[in-house]
Z-matrix of the N, CA and C atoms (Angstrom, degrees):
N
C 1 1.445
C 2 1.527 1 108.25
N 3 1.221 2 112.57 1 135.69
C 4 1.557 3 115.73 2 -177.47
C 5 1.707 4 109.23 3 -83.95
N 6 1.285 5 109.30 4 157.43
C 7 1.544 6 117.88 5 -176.76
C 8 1.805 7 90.69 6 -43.02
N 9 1.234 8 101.67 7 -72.57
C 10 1.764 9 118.25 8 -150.11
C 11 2.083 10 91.59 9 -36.11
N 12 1.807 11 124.71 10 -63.83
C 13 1.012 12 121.95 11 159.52
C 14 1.750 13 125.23 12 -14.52
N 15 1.178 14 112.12 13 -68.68
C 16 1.068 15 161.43 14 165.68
C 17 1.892 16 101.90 15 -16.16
N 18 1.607 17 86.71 16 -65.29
C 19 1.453 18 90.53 17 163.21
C 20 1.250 19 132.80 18 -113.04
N 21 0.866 20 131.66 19 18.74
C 22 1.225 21 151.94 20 139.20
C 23 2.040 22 108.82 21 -59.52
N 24 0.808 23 114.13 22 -22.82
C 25 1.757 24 113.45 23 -170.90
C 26 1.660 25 89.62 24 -120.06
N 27 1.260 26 124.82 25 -5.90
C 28 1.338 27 97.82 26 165.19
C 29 1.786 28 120.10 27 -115.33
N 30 1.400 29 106.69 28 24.87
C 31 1.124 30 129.56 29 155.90
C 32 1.603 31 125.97 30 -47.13
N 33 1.471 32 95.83 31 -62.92
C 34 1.707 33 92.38 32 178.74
C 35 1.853 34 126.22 33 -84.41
N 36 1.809 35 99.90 34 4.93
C 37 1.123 36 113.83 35 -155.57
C 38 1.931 37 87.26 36 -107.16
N 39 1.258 38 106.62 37 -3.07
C 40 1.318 39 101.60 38 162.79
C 41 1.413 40 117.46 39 -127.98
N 42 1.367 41 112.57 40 3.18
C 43 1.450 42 116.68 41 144.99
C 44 1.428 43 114.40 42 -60.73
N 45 1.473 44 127.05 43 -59.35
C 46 1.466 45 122.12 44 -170.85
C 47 1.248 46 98.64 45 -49.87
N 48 1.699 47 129.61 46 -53.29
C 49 1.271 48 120.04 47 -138.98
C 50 1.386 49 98.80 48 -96.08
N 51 1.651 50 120.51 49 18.53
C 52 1.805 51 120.67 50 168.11
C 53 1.641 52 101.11 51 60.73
N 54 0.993 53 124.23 52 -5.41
C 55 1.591 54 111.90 53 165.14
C 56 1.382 55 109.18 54 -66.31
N 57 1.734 56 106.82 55 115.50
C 58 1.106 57 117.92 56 -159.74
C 59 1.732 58 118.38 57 -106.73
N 60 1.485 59 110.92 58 -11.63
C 61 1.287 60 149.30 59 156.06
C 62 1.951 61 106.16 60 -58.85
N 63 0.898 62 84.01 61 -67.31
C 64 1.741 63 96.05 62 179.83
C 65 1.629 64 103.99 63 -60.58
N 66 1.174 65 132.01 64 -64.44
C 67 1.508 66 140.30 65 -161.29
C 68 1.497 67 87.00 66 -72.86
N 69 1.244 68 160.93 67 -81.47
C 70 1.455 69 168.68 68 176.26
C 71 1.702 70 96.82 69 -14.52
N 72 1.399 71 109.32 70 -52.25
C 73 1.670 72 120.78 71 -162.72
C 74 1.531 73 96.49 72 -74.31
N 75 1.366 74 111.64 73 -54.54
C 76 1.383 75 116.13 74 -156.90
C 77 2.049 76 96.78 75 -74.50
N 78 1.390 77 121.25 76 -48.66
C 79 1.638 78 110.27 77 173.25
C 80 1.256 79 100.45 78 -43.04
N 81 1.462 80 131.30 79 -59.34
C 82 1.252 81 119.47 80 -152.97
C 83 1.766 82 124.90 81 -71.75
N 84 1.691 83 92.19 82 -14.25
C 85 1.653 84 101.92 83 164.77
C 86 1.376 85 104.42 84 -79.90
N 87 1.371 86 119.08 85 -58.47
C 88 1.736 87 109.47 86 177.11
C 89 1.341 88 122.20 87 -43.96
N 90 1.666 89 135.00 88 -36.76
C 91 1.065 90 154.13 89 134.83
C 92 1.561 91 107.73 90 4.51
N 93 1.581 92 100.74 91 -80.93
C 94 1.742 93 130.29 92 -163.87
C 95 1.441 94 90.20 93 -61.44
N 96 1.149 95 131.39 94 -53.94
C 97 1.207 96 142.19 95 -145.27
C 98 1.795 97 96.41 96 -82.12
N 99 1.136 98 104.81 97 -38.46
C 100 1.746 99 95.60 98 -166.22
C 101 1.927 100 80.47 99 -79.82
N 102 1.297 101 140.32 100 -55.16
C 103 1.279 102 128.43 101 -134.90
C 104 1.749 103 95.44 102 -67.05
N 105 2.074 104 113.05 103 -27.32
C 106 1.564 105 114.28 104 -161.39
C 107 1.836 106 99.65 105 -68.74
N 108 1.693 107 95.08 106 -37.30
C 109 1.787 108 88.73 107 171.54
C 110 1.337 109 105.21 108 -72.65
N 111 0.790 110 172.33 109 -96.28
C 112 1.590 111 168.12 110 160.04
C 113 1.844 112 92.18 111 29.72
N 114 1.083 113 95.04 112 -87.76
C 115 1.625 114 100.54 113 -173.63
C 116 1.675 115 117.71 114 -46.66
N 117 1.130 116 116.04 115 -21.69
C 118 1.705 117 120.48 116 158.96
C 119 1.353 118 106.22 117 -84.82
N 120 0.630 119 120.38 118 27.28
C 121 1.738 120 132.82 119 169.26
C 122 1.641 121 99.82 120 54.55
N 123 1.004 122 127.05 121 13.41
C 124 1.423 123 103.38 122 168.05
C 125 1.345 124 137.03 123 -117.44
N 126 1.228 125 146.93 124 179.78
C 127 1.008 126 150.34 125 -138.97
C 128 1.936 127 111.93 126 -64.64
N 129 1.257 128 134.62 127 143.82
C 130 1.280 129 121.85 128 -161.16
C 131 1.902 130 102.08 129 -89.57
N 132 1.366 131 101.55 130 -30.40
C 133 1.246 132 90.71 131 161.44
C 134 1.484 133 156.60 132 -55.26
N 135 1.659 134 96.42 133 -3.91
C 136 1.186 135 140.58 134 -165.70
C 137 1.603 136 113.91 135 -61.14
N 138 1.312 137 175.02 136 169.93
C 139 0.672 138 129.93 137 86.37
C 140 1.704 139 145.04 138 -88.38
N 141 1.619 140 117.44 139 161.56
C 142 1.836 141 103.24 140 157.03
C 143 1.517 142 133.00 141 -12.59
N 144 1.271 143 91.50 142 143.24
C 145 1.416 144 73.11 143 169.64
C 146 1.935 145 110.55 144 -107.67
N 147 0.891 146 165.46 145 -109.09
C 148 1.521 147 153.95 146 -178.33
C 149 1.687 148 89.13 147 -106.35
N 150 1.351 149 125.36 148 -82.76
C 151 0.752 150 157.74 149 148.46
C 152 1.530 151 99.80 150 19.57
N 153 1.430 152 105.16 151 -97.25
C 154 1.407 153 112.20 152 -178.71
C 155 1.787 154 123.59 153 -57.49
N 156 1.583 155 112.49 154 -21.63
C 157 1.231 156 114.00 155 145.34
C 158 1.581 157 137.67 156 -52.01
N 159 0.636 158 105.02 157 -24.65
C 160 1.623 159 134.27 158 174.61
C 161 1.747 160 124.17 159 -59.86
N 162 1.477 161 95.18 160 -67.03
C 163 1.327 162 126.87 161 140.00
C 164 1.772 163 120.58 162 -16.20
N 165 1.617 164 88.03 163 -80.96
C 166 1.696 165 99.02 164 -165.81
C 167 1.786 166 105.54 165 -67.60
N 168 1.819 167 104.68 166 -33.78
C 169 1.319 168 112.26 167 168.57
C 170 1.677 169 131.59 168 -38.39
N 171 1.683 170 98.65 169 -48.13
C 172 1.516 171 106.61 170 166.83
C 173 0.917 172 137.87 171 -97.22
N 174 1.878 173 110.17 172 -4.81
C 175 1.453 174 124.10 173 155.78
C 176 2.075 175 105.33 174 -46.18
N 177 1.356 176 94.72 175 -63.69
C 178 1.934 177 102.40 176 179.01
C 179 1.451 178 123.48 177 -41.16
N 180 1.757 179 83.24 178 -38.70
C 181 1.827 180 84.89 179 -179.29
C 182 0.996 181 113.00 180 -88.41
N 183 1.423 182 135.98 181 -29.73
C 184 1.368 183 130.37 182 177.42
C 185 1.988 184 111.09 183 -57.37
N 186 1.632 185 105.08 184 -31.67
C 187 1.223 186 126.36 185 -166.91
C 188 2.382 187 106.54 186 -73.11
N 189 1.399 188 94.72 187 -27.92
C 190 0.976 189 122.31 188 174.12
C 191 1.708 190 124.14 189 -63.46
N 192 1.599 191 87.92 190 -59.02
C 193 1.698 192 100.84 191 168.96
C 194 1.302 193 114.00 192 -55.29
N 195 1.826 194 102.22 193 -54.79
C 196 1.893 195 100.99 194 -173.11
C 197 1.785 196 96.52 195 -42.81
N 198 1.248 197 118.32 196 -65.63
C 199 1.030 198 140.80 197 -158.02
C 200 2.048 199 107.86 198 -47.93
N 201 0.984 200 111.56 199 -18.24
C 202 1.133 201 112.70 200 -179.98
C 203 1.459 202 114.52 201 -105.13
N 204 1.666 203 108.80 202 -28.00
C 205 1.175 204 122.50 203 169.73
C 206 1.207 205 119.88 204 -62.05
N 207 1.744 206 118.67 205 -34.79
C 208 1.292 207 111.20 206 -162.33
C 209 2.139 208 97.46 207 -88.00
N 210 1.092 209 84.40 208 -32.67
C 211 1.932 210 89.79 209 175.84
C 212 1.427 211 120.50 210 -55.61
N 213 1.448 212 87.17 211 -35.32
C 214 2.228 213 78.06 212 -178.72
C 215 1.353 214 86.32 213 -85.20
N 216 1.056 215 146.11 214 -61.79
C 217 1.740 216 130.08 215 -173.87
C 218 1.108 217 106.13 216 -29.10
N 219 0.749 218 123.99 217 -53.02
C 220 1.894 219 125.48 218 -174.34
C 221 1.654 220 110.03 219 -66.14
N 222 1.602 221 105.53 220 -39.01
C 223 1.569 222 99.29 221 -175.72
C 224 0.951 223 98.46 222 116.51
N 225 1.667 224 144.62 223 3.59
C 226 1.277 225 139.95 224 -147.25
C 227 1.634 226 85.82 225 -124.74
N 228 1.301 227 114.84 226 74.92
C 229 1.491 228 126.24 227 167.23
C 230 2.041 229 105.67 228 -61.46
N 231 1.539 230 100.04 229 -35.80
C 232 1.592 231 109.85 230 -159.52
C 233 1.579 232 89.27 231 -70.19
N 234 1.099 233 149.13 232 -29.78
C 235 1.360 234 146.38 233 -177.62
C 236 1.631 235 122.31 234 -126.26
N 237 1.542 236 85.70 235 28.41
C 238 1.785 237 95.36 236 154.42
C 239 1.670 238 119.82 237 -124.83
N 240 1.716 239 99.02 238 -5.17
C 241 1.074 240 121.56 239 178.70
C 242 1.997 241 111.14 240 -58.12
N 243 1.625 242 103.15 241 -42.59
C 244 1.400 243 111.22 242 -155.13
C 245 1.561 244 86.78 243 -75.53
N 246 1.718 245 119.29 244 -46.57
C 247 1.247 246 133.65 245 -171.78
C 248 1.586 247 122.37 246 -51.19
N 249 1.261 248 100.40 247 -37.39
C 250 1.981 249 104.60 248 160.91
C 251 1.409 250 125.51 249 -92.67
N 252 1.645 251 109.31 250 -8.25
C 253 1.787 252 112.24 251 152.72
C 254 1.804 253 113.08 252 -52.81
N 255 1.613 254 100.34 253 -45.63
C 256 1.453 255 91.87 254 -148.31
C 257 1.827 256 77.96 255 -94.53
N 258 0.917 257 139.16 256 -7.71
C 259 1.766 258 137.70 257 177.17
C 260 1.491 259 103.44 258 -62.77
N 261 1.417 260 95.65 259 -43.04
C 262 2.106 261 104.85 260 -175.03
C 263 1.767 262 88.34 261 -63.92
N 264 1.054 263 116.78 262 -70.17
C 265 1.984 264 120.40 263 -175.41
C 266 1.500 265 111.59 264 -19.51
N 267 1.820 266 96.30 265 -61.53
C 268 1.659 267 108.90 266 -156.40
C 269 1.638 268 98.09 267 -62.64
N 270 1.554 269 111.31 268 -37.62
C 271 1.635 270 90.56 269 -160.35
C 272 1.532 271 88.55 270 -95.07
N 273 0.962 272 161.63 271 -7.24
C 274 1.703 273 130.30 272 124.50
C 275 1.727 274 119.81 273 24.03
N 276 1.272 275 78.20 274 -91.96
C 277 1.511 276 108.07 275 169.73
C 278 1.486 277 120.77 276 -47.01
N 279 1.319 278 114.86 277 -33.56
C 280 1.595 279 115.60 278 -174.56
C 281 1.546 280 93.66 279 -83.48
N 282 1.722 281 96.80 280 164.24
C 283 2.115 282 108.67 281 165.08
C 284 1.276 283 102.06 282 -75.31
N 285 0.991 284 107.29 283 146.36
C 286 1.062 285 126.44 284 174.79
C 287 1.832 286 113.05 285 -74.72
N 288 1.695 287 104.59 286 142.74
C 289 1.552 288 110.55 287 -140.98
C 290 1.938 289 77.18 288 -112.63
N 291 1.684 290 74.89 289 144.94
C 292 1.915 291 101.94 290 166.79
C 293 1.888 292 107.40 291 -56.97
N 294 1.396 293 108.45 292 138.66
C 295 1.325 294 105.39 293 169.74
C 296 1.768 295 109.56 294 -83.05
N 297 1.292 296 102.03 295 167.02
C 298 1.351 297 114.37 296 -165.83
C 299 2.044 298 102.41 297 -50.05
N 300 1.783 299 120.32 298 -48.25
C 301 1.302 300 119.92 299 164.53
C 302 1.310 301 134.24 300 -13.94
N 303 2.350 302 91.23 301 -57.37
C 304 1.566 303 100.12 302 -141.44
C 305 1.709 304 84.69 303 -79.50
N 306 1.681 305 115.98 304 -22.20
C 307 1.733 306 122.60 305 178.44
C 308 1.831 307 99.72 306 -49.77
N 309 1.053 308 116.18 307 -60.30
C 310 1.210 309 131.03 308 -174.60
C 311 1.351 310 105.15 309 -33.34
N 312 1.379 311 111.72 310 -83.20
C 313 1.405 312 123.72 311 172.91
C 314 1.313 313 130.93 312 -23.53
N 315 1.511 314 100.01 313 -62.72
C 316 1.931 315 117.82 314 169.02
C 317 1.341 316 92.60 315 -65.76
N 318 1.451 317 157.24 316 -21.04
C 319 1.622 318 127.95 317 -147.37
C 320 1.754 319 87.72 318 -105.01
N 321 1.574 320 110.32 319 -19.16
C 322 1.675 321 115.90 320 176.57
C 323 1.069 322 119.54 321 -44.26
N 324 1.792 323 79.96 322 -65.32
C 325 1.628 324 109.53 323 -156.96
C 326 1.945 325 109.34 324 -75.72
N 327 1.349 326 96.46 325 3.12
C 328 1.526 327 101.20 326 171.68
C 329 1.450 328 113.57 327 -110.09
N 330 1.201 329 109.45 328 -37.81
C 331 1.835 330 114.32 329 162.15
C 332 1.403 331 105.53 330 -48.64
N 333 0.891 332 141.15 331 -23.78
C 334 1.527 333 131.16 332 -168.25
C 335 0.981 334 120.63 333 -97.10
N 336 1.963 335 109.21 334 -37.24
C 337 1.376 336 134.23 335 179.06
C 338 1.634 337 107.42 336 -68.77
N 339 1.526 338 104.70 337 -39.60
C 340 1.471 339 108.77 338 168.65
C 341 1.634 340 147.72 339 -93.22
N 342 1.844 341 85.83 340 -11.05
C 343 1.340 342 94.54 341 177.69
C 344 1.280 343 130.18 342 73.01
N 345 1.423 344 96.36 343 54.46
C 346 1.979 345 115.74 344 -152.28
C 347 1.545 346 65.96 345 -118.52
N 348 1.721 347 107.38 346 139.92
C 349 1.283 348 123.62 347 146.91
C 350 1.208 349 127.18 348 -134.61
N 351 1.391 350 117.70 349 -45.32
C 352 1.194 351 134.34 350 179.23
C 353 1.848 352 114.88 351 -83.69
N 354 1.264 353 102.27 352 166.12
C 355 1.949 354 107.34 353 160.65
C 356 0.617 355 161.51 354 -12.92
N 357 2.078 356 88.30 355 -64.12
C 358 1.192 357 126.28 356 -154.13
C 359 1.579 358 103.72 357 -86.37
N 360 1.810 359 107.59 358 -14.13
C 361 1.430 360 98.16 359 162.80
C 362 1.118 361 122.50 360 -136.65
N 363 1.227 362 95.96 361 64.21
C 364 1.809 363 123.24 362 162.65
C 365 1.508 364 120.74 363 -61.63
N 366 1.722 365 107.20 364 -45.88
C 367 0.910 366 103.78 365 165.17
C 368 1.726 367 150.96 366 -44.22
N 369 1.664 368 81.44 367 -59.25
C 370 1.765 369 98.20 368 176.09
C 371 1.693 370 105.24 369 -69.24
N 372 1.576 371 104.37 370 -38.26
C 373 1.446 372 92.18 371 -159.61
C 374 1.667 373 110.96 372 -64.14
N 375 1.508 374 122.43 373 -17.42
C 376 1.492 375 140.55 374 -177.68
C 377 1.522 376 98.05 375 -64.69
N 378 1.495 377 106.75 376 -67.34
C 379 2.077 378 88.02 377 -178.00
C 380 1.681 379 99.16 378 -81.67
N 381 0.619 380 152.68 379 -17.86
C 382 1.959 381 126.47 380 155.77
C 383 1.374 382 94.28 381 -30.38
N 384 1.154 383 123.06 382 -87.42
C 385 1.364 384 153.73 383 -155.09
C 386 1.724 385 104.11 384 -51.34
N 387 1.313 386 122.82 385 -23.17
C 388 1.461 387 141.57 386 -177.23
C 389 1.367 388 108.59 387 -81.02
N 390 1.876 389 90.57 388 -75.44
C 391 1.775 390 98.53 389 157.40
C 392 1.952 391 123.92 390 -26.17
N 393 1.212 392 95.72 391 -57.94
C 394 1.548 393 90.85 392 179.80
C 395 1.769 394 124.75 393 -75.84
N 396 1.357 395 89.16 394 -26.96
C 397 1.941 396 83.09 395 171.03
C 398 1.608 397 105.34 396 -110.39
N 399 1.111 398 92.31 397 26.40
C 400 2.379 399 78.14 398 157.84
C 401 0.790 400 129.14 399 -19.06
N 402 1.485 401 150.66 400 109.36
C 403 1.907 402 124.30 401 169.37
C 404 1.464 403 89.71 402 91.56
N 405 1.279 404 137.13 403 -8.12
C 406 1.713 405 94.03 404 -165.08
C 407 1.852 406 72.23 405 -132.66
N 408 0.995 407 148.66 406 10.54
C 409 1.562 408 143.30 407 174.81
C 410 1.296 409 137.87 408 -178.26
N 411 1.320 410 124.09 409 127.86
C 412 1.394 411 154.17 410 -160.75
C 413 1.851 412 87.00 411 -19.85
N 414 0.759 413 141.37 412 179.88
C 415 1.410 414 157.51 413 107.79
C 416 1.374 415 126.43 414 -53.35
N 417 1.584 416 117.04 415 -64.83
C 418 1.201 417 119.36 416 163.49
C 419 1.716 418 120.85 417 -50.65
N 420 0.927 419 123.85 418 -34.24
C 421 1.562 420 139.50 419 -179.32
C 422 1.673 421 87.91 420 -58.40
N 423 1.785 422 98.51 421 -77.03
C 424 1.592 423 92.26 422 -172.37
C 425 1.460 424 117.49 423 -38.17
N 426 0.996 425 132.66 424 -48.33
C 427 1.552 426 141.18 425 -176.95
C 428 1.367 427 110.35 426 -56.62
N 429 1.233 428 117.54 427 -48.20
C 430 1.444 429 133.76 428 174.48
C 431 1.611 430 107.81 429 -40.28
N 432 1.541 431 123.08 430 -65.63
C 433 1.192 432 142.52 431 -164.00
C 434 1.226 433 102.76 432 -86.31
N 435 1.448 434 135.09 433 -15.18
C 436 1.408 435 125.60 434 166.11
C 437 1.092 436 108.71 435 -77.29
N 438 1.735 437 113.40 436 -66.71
C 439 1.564 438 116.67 437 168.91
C 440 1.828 439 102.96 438 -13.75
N 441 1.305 440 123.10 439 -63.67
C 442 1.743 441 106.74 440 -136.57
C 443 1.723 442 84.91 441 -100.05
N 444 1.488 443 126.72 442 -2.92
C 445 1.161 444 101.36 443 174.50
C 446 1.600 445 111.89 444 -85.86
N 447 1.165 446 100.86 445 -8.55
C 448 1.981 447 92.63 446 179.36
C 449 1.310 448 104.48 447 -132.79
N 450 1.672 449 117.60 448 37.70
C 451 1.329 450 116.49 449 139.41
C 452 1.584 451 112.78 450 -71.09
């Protein structure tokens, strides 16, 4: 069964149980999810495939963070509160991401393999390095750990 399925069937299973945090989080992924098939032009009945669930998953959460970020700036703890209930939900659902180390490790063991020393290819060597951990790490992280390995 694919995520998008997935949530779609756990819709009414957080209706019974009045979790109202959960049912709010989970429409609004089914939501995202029917409009991204819509926007691939195809049929709404359609579903994701893992993959592209994934996607729309960290589109929300990323949408979540701004969203919590911009509330405590403001002081508005009371409506950043609901925003890191449903943040704990969304990444549920996401794979689970490399810690800043295991980046370390792989960004080594590829400098060596590639023969990255200098700066000047910080750039390229960051999406190589992107390309290969899709789904499994931050972007910014990657950047992070390149930055300080060829300072």
């Amino acid at each position: 069964m694919t995520i998008h399925e997935n949530l779609k069937q756990s819709i009414p299973e957080a209706l019974r149980a009045r979790d109202e945090v959960r049912l709010r989080t989970l429409r609004s992924l089914v939501t995202a999810m029917t409009n991204e098939v819509v926007a691939k032009k195809r049929k709404p009945e359609e579903v994701l495939t893992d993959e592209e669930a994934i996607v729309v998953i960290k589109r929300a959460a990323n949408q979540r963070k701004d969203s919590i970020e911009q509330f405590e700036n403001a002081g508005r703890t009371d409506l950043a509160e609901p925003e890191k209930a449903e943040l704990a939900l969304l990444e549920t659902y996401l794979p689970v991401q490399m810690s800043r180390e295991e980046i370390t490790a792989f960004a080594r063991a590829k400098m060596a393999e590639r023969g990255v020393t200098s700066k000047a290819d910080a750039g390229a060597f960051t999406g190589a390095l992107m390309k290969e951990l899709k789904g499994k790490a931050e972007g910014s992280e990657v950047k992070a750990v390149v930055d300080s390995l060829l300072s």
